[in-house]
N, C-alpha and C positions, 0 to 999 in steps of 0.2 A: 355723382348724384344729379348734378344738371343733365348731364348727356340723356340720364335715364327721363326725367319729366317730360325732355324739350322732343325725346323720339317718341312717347306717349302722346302729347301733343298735337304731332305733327301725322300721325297715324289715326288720330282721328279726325282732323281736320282731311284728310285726303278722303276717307271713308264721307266726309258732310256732303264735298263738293260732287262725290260721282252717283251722291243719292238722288240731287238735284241737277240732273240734267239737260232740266231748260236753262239753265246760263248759258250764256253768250261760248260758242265752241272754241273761239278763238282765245277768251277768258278760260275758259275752265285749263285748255292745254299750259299757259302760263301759270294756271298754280300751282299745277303738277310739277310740271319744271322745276318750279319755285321751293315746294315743298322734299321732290328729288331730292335737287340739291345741299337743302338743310339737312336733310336723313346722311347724305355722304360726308356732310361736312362733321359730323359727328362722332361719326365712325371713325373717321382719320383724327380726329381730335383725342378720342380714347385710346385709339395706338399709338398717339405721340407720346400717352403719358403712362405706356408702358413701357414702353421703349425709355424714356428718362426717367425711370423709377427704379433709384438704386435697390441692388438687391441685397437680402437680409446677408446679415455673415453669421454665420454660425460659430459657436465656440468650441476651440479642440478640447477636448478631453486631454487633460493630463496622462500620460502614459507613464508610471513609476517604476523605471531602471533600478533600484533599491536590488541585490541579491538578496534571498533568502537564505539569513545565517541560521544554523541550530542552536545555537547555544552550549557551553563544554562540556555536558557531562559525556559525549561519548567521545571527546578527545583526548583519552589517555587510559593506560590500560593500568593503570592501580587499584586494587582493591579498594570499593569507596565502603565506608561504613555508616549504617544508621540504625536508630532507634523505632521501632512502630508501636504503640500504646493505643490499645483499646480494650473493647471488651472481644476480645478473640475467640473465647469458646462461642458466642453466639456468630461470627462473622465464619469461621471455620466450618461451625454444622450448617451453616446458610447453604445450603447448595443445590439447593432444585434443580431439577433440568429445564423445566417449565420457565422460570422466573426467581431471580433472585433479586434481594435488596444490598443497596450502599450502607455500608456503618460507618458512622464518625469514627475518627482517629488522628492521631496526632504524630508527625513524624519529626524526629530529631537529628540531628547532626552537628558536625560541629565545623566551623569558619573561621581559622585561622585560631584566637585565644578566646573564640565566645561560643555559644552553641545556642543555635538556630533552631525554633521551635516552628512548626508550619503545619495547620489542620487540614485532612484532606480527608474525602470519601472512600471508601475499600470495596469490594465486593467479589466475590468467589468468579474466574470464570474458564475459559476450557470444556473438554470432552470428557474425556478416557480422563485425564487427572483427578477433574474436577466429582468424579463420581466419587464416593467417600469408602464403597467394598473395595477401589483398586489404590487410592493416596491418601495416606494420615494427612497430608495438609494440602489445601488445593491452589494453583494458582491462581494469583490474582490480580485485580485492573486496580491502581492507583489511579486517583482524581482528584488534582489539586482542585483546591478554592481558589476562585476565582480572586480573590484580595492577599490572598498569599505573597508573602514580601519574599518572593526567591530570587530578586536583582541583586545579581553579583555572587549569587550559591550557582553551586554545581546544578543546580535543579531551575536556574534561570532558563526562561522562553519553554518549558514544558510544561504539559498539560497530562495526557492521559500518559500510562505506560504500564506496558505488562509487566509483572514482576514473575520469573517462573522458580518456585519454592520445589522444596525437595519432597519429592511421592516417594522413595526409600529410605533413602541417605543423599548426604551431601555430593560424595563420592559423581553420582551422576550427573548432578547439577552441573561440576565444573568442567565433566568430559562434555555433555552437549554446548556448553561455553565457546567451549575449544571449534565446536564444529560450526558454528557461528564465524567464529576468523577463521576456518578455511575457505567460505564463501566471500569473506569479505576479502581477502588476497585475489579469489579467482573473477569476480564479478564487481563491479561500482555499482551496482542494482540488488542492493543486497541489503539487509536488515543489519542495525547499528547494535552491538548487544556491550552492556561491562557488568564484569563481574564483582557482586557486591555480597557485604556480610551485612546481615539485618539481626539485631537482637527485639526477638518479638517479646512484648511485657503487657502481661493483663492486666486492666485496669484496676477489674475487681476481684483478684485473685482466685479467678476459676481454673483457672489453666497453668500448670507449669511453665514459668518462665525460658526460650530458648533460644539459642543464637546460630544460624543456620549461614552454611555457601547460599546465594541467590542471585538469580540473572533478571539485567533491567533489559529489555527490550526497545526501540526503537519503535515510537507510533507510527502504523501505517499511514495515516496521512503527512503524518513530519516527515517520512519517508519517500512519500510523492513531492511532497512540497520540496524538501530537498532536488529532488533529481528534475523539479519543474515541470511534472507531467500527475496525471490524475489514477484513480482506482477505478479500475475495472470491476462493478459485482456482481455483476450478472452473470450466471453457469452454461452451463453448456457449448464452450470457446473448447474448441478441438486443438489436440497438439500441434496437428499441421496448420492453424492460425495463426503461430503466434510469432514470436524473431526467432529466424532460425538458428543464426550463431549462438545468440543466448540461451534458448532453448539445448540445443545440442551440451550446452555447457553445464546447464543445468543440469539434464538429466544424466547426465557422465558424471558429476562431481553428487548425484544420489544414490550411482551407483557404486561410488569409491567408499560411500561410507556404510555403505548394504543398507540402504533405507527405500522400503518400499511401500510406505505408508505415505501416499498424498497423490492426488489425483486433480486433474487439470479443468476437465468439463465440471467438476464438483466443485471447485475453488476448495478441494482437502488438503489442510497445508501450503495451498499455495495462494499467493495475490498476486494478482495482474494490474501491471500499468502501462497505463498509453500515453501519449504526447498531446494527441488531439484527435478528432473523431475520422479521418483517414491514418492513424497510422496504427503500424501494428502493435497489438500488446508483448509485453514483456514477462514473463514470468519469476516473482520471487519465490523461495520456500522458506519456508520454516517450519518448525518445533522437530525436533529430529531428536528424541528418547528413545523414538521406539527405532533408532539407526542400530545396524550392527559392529560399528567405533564404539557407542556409548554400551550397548550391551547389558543393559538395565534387566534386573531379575524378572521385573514383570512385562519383560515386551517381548510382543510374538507376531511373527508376519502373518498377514490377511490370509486367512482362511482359503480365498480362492485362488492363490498363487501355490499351494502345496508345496511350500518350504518349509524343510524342518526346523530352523532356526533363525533369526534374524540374522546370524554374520553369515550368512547363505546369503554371495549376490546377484542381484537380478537386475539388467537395466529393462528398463521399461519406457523406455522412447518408443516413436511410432519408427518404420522399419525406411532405411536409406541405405546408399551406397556407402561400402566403408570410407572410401574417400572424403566423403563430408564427414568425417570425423578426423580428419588431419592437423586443421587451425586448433583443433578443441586438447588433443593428445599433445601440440606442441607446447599448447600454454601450459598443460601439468608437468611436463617433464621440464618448462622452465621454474617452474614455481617448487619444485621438487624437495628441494632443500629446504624453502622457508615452513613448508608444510611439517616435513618433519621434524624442523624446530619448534614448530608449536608444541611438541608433547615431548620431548626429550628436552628441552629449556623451561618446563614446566615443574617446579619445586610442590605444588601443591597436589601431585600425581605420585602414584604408589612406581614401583620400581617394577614390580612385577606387571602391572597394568601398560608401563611404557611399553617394556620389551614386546609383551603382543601386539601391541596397536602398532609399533614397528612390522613386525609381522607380517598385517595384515596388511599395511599401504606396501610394503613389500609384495605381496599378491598383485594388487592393484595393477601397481607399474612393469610387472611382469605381464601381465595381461595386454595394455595397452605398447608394450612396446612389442610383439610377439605377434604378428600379422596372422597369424592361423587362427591364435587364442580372440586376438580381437574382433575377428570375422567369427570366430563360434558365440561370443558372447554378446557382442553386437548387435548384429544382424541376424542369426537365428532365431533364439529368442523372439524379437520381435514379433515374427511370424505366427510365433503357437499362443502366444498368451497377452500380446496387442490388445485385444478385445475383452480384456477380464477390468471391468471400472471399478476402484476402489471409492467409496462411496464416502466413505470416514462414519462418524458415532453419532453427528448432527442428522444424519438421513436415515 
């Protein structure tokens, strides 16, 4: 603050003397001098006390190493069992396409010698299920409360989660289960699913009381948050964007199961995730009913693929050299075994339903072990009907 007055000052004092230029010449060059050198002396005086003026330090930010655990319920593959109480005939016929609402409800279970009561929001959601001409009951989004005491239940550290309820029978519910842990054997980028029994109870006995097979799905952000990477929701990400190992895997493990309902640029059935904003996205899939494994009475392949049947299969990657399908062929025929244990080590599967699904991943691995079969199925395809986008029921 001095520096600044004493060069005001000194700048108008030099302005006084050269107004008045009848002073003495020999005078007036000494105050110039004079006054010079107080202007320089000033200036080095302010850079000296930049120069010794410590500088600020800033404070780090904490950076929290903490992993992101899930919490148990998708760590074990027992049948979990619960109770859900509301008023279900209203929460049931809820089903707009347009908008739907949350109904209270109350879900039960039990914790070792006590049973845990816990309020949580419900509400219908889905496409094709959620319509009420094609599923007597639709699936739908659990949402706990936020005060909900779930520390130390199977339902600890969760929030939202699909639950998908039976559109025929039960019988379906447990085969697309099943198709769930074959993605989780072939891919670590996969949706966490267990199978659970829900006995649904009306509050206000509008509705027959009943107790159904049902699959708890894995929240897509628990999902990202797991794997440490984000969700992609923006459409229009082309096949050839995305990881191609992953990708190739994917679309080989939808074609093992004849499902050809989901589409990449549409995010139909699928979610994408990335690491961070250079890297590439990942593709998951899910809801696989209307696959040719599950085999469900009322699913039918997309209209523009003109297949008669859903266990009719088609892959539908975009088109490569068969050689880049070799990492993806070796990891099935490693996993070979475990795959068919999923449904022949399955008690809650019909006998006759096993031997075809044998059958049919029989097919499969004939195919991809069969270099002729593999190049026709493969890579033809590709070619003629690459360009047909399934769109899904949301467009």
């Amino acid at each position: 603050m001095f520096t600044i007055v004493f060069t005001i000052i000194s700048l108008e004092m030099k302005k006084f003397v050269l107004q008045h230029a009848v002073l003495n010449r020999k005078l007036l060059m000494q105050l110039l001098w004079f006054f010079s050198a107080l202007l320089f002396f000033s200036f080095q005086l302010q850079a000296q006390k930049k120069v010794i003026k410590p500088p600020k330090i800033k404070k780090e930010k904490k950076v929290t190493t903490t992993p992101y655990v899930p919490g148990p319920l998708f760590n074990t593959e027992e049948v979990l069992q619960f109770k859900l109480t509301g008023r279900l005939r209203e929460l049931f016929n809820d089903r707009a396409i347009d908008r739907v609402s949350y109904h209270q409800m109350l879900m039960q279970f039990k914790k070792k010698d006590s049973v845990v009561v816990v309020p949580l929001t419900v509400k219908a959601r889905g496409h094709f299920r959620r319509r009420q001409e094609n599923c007597s009951m639709p699936p739908l989004l659990l949402n706990f409360d936020k005060v909900a005491r779930l520390k130390s239940t199977e339902f600890e550290k969760q929030d939202k989660l699909k639950l998908v309820t039976p559109c025929k029978n039960d019988d379906y519910v447990i085969r697309e289960y099943l198709v769930y842990k074959i993605y989780n054997l072939l891919s670590p980028y996969s949706f966490k699913a267990r199978l659970v029994q829900v006995d649904f109870e009306d509050s206000v006995q509008k509705r027959k009381n009943e107790t159904h097979y049902c699959i708890l799905i894995e929240d897509e952000g628990r999902l990202a948050k797991r794997k440490g990477m984000f969700l992609w929701d923006k459409k229009m990400v082309f096949m050839e964007n995305l990881h191609h190992d992953e990708f190739i895997k994917m679309a080989v493990f939808q074609y093992l199961i004849g499902n050809t309902d989901w589409s990449v640029p549409y995010l139909h059935n699928i979610k994408l995730l990335y690491k961070d904003s250079s890297a590439i996205p990942i593709a998951v899939p899910y809801d696989f009913d209307h696959s040719g494994i599950v085999n469900a009475s009322y699913a039918n392949p997309p209209e523009q693929l003109g297949l008669p049947s859903v266990r009719n299969r088609l892959y539908r990657g975009y088109c490569q050299d068969k050689s880049e399908f070799a990492a993806t062929i070796a990891l099935f025929n490693k996993l070979k075994d475990d795959i068919y244990k999923l449904y022949t080590s399955c008690t809650l599967l019909d006998a006759k339903y096993i031997k075809s699904t044998v059958k049919y991943l029989d097919e499969f691995y004939k195919v991809i072990n069969t270099p002729r079969e593999t190049d026709r199925e493969f890579t033809d395809p590709c070619r003629k009907k690459n360009n047909i986008v399934i769109k899904g029921y949301d467009e």
